[in-house]
C-alpha positions as CSV (number, residue, x, y, z in Angstrom):
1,X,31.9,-11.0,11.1
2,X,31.3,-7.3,9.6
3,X,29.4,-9.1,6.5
4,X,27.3,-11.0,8.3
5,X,26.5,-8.3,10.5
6,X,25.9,-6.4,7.0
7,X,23.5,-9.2,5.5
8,X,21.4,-9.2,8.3
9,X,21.1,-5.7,8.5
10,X,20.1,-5.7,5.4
11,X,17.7,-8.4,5.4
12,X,16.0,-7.0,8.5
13,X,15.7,-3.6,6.9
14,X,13.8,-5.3,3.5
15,X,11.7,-7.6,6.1
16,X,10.8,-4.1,7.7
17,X,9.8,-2.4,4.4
18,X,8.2,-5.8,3.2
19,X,5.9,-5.4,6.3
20,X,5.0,-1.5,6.4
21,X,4.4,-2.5,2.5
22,X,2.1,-5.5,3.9
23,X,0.0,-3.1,6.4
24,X,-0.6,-0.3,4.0
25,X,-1.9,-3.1,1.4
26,X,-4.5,-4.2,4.1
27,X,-5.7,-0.8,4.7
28,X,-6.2,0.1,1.4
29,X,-7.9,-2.7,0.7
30,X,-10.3,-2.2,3.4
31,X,-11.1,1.1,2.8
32,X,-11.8,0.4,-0.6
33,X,-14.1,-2.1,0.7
34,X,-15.5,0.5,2.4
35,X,-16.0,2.8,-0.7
36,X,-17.7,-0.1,-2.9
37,X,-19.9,-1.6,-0.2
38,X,-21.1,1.9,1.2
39,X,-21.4,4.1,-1.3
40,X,-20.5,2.6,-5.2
41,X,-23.5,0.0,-4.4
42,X,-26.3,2.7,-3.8
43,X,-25.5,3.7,-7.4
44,X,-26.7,0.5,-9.0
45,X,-29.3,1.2,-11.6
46,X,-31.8,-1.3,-10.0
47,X,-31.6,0.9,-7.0
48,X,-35.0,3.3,-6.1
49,X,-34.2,6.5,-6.6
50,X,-34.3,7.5,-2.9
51,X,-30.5,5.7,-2.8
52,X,-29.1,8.3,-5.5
53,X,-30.4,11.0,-3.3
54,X,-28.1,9.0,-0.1
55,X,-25.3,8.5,-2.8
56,X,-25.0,12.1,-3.5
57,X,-25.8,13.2,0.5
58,X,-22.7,10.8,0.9
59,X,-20.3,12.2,-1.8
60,X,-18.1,14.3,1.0
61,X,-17.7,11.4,2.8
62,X,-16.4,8.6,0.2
63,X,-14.5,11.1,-1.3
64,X,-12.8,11.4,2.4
65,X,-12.4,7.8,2.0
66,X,-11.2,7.7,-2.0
67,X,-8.4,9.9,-0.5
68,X,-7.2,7.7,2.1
69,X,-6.6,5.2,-0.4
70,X,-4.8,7.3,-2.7
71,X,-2.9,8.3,0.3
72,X,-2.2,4.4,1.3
73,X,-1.3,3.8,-2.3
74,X,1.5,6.6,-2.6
75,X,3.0,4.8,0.8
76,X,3.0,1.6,-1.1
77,X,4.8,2.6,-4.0
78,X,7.2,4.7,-1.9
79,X,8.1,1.7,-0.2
80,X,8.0,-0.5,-3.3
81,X,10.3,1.9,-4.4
82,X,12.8,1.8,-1.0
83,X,12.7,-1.8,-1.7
84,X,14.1,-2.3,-4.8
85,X,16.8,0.2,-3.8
86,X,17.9,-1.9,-1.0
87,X,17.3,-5.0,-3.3
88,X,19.7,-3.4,-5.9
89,X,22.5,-2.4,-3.0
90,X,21.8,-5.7,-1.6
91,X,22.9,-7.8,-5.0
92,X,25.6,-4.9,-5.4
93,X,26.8,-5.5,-1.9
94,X,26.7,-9.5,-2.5
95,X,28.4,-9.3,-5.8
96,X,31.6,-7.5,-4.7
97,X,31.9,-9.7,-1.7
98,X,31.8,-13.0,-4.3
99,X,34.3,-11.1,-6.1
100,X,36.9,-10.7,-3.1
């Protein structure tokens, strides 16, 4: 009874860090949207040059946005990270219990 109760700990603590891993994906993926559509397409050289003077206007801004991602990113791999740990003590948990 105490292993199963263990195993599905375990499983619902991956599914949780499988999901948090799932939401930061999305949001980095729409802010990076974000940064090619609103400010990496005003610097296409068939652009007037009016729209370099907007690109530059909206440096601050994107770079807000850059940021976010890299911020979104570090959560991913810190959870990428958590989860192979709890893969690893998972398959170690499983192994010893075959063994017993």
């Amino acid at each position: 009874m105490e292993q199963n109760s263990q195993h599905l700990t375990n499983y619902f603590a991956i599914g949780d860090l499988v999901a948090e891993v799932s939401i930061a994906l999305e949001k980095a993926r729409i802010t990076q949207q974000e940064l090619i559509d609103g400010y990496f397409s005003k610097w296409q050289p068939t652009k007037k040059k009016d729209d370099l003077y907007l690109a530059a206007h909206d440096f601050e801004r994107y770079d807000v946005f850059a940021r976010i991602v890299e911020d979104y990113m570090f959560e991913i791999t810190k959870k990428v990270t958590e989860l192979e740990g709890k893969l690893k003590a998972y398959e170690s948990f499983s192994k010893n219990e075959m063994g017993d």
